[in-house]
N, C-alpha and C positions, 0 to 999 in steps of 0.2 A: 193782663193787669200789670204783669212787673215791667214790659216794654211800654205800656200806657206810663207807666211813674216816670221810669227813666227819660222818655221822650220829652215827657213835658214838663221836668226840673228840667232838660236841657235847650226850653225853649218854645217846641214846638207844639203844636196845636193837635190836640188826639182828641177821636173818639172811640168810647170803649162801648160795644152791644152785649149786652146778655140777656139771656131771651126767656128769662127765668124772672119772677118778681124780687125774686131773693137767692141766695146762694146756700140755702139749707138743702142740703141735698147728702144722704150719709151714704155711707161704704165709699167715699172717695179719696183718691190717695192722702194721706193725714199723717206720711214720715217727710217731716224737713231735715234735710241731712248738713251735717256743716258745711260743708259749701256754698248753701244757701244763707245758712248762718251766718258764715264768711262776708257776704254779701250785704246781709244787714248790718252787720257792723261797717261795713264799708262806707254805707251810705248813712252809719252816725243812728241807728234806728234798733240796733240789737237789745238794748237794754229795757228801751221799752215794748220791745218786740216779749221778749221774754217773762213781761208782767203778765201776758194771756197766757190762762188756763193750761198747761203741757205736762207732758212726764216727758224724760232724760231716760234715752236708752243710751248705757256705757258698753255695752258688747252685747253680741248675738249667739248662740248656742241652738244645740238642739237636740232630740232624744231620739234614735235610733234604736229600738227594739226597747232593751234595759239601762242602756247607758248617754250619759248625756257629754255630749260634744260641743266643745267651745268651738268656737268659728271667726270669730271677729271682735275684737278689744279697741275701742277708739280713745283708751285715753293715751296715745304716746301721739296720735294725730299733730300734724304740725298747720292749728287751727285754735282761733281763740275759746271755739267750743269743741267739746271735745266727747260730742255725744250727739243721738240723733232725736230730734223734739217733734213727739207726738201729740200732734193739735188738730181741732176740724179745720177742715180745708177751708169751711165756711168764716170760722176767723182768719185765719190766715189773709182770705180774699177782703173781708171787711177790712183787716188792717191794713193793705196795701192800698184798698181804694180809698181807705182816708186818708193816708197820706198824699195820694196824688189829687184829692180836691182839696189839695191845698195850694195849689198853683191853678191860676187866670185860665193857664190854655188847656184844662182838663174837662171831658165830659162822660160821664159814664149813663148812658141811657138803660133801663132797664127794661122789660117786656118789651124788645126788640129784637125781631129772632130775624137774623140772615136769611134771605129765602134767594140771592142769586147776588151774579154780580154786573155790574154795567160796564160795557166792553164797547170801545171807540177803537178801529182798526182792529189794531191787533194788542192791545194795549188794556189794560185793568183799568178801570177811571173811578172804581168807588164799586159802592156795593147796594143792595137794596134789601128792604126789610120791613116787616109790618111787625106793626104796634097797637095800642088798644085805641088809640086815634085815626088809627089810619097808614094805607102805607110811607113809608120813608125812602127817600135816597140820600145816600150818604156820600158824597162824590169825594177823593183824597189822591195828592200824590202817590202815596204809597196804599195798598190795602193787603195787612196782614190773618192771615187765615191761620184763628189759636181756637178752631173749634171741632178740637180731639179728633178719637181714631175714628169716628163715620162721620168726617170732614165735609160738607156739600161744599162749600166752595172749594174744597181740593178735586172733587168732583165737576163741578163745575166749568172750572178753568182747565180741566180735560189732562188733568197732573196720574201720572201711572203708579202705584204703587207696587213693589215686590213683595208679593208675600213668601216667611217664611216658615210659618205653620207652628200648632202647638199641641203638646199633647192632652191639653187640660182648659178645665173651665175653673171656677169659683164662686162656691156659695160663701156670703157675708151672710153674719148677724149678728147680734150680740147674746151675752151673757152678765148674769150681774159678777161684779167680785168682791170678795171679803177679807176684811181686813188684815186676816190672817193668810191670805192667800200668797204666794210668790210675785215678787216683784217681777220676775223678768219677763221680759218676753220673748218667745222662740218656738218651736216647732215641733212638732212630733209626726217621723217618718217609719213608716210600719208596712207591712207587706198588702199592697191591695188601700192604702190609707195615707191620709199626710193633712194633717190639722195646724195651723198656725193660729195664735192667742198671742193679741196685740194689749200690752197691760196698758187702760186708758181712766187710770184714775177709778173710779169706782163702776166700771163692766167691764169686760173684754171685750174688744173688737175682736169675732173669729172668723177664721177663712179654713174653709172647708172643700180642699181640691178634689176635683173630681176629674174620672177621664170626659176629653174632648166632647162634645156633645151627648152626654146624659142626664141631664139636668129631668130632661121629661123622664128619663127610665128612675129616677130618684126620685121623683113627686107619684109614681104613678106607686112604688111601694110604700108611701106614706109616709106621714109626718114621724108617727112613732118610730119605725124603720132608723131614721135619721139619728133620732134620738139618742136610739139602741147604739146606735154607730157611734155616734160621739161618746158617749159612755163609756163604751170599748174602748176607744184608741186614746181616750184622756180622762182616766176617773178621778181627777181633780173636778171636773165636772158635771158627774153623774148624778149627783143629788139636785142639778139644777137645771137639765137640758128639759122638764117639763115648763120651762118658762119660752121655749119655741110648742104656741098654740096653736100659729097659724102661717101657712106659706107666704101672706104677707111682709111678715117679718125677715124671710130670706129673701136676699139680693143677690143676684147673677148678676155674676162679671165675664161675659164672652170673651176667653181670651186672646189677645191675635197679636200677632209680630211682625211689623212690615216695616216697609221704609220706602221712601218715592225716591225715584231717580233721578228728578229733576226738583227742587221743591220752590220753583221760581216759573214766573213769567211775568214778560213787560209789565208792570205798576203792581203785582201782587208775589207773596213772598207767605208760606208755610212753615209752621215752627210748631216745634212741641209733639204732639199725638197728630196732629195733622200731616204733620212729617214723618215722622215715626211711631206707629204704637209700641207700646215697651210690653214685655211682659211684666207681672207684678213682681217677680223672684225680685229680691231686695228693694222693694220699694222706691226704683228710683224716677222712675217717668215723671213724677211733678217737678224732680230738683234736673230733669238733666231739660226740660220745655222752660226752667226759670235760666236756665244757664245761656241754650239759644235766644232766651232775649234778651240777655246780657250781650252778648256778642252779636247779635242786631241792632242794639244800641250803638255799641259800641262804631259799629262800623258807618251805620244810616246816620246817628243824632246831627252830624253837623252839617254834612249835604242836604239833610231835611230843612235844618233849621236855614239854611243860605237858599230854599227852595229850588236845587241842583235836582237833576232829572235822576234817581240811583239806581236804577236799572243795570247799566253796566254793573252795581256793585254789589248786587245781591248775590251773584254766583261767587263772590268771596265769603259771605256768611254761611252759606251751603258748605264751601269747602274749609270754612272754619269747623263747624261743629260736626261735619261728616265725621270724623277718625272717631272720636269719643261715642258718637252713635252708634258705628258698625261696631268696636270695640266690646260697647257695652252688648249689643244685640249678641257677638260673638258668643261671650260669656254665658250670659241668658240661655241661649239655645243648648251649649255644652250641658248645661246644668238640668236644662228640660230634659235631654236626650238622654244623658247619662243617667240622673237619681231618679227624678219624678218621672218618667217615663218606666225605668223600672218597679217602684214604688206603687203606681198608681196597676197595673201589669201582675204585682202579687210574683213577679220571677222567684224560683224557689232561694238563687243563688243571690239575693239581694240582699247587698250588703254597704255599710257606709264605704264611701269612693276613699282610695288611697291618698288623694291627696288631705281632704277632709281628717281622715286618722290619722295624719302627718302634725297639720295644724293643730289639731287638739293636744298632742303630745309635746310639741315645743311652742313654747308661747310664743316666741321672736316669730313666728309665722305668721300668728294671729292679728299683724299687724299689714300687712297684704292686703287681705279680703278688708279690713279696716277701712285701708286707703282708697283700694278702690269704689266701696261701698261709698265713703263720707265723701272723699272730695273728685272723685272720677277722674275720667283718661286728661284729662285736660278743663283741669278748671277756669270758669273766668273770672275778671276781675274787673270793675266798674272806672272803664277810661273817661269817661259822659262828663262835662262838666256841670254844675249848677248855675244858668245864667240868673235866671229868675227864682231868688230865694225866697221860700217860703215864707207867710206868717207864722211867729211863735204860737205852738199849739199852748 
């Protein structure tokens, strides 16, 4: 959707599929971090970006056994926000697509689910897809694949991915919260246990890690079980976890870490979870698939718009956002390997990691994990011009 905007203020002619009637879809990533932020404002759009519905996380913490550890402070950020806004993805995505039907050359089709691609030589020529009408072909210069980590057209176009494995899955759901409850939001890591509570305004969005494939060994000792659990590991809760009635209401998140080795071929180009799945540890997978299509923009917008073949140029967009992707996967996986893997494991000797004790003890560090959290290995920044300016909303 943010490369659909960008494209067509710059000109060219998109089409956007989503194979969903609507974008209400919950437990989906819902932290925009300032760098995305950075972004809106860029593009003149932050102020009223920020009339929707959010809460402002200003730092990150977390409680290890009895004691709670700061971890990340983003207001010294060198960013005009300086906090991270948690919003449904589903606004978010509504906001953007009204911004970009506000230019001639925008299309967003909906119940339109990709089901292959159309392949002349050796060449991507467009994509195909069926709808409540009937099937579609969609034929384009370019055909970008932004449809996450079990990608069929990454599959398709025969793209390898590297896996690199994780120790944990995730249960979502919610919780209500009250008024008097704490603002923040952060974590709780405990031996054999690790709870995150995302403050969302009146519930908490909670994430409930578990190891690697247990999800079935979790449902098969019962809803109450769960309960009992959460209860335990966060009795801020306990008077309320009989508001989980039914396993409908929890969401699996399978989590997986990979990254394609190539994420290009003649007329098609992967970005986002397509490219990369993230892990969820800091919430960045939606803000680091909005940043590759910044820098897909950036690179494609005006070879598109002059109808130049860009093939040769995609493997510069690759090698643009690569470093920031391994980077960030780097981090990710330390983090898995080192805490949550013990964590989730119950080791007798687990304990918060030294670097972590380090941070909490001098604040000037807290601003680190900030950085890299809010604005990542390599942020980008909106070179796209606006040929075709919008009507005044």
């Amino acid at each position: 959707m943010m490369l659909g905007l960008l494209l067509t203020r710059a000109g060219v002619d998109v089409v956007v599929l989503e194979k969903h009637a609507d974008f209400l879809r919950d437990f989906r990533g819902d932290t925009i971090h300032p760098s995305t932020l950075e972004l809106m404002h860029e593009l003149g759009l932050l102020e009223q970006f920020l009339k929707l519905p959010h809460q402002e996380v200003t730092s990150i913490g977390g409680r290890f056994g009895d004691k709670i550890y700061r971890f990340a402070d983003f207001s010294h950020l060198p960013a005009i926000c300086k906090f991270i806004a948690l919003m449904p993805q589903w606004d978010f995505l509504d906001f953007i697509a009204g911004q970009a039907r506000r230019y001639p050359g925008f299309q967003l089709k909906m119940q339109a689910e990709a089901t292959g691609l159309i392949v002349e030589g050796d060449r991507v020529a467009g994509v195909r897809a069926t709808t409540p009408e009937g099937p579609l072909d969609v034929r384009a210069m370019l055909t970008v694949a932004c449809d996450g980590r079990h990608s069929l057209l990454r599959d398709k176009a025969g793209l390898v991915a590297d896996d690199f494995g994780a120790p944990m899955d995730v249960l979502w759901f919610r919780l209500s919260r009250r008024p008097d409850d704490s603002m923040a939001t952060g974590g709780v890591f405990d031996k054999g246990r690790l709870f995150v509570m995302l403050n969302r305004g009146d519930y908490w969005q909670c994430a409930f890690v578990i190891p690697k494939g247990s999800a079935e060994d979790v449902r098969r000792r019962g809803i109450e079980q769960l309960r009992a659990e959460l209860a335990l590991i966060e009795p801020l809760v306990a008077d309320r976890v009989a508001e989980i009635t039914d396993w409908k209401q929890v969401h699996l998140l399978t989590v997986t870490v990979n990254r394609l080795r190539q994420w290009h071929r003649p007329g098609l180009l992967c970005i986002g979870d397509a490219a990369h799945a993230m892990s969820p540890i800091g919430g960045v997978g939606i803000n680091l698939a909005v940043q590759d299509a910044v820098a897909a923009a950036n690179v494609l917008a005006d070879p598109l718009y002059e109808k130049r073949d860009v093939t040769p140029l995609l493997p510069k967009v690759q090698k643009r956002r690569e470093f920031p992707t391994r980077a960030t996967q780097r981090l990710q996986l330390a983090i898995q390997n080192n805490v949550i893997k013990g964590a989730l494991q119950g080791d007798a000797d687990f304990r918060p990691p030294l670097p972590l004790r380090l941070i909490d003890r001098f604040a000037l560090l807290r601003r680190i994990p900030a950085r890299l959290l809010g604005l990542g290995f390599r942020p980008e920044h909106i070179r796209t011009v606006e040929r075709v300016p919008a009507p005044s909303s």
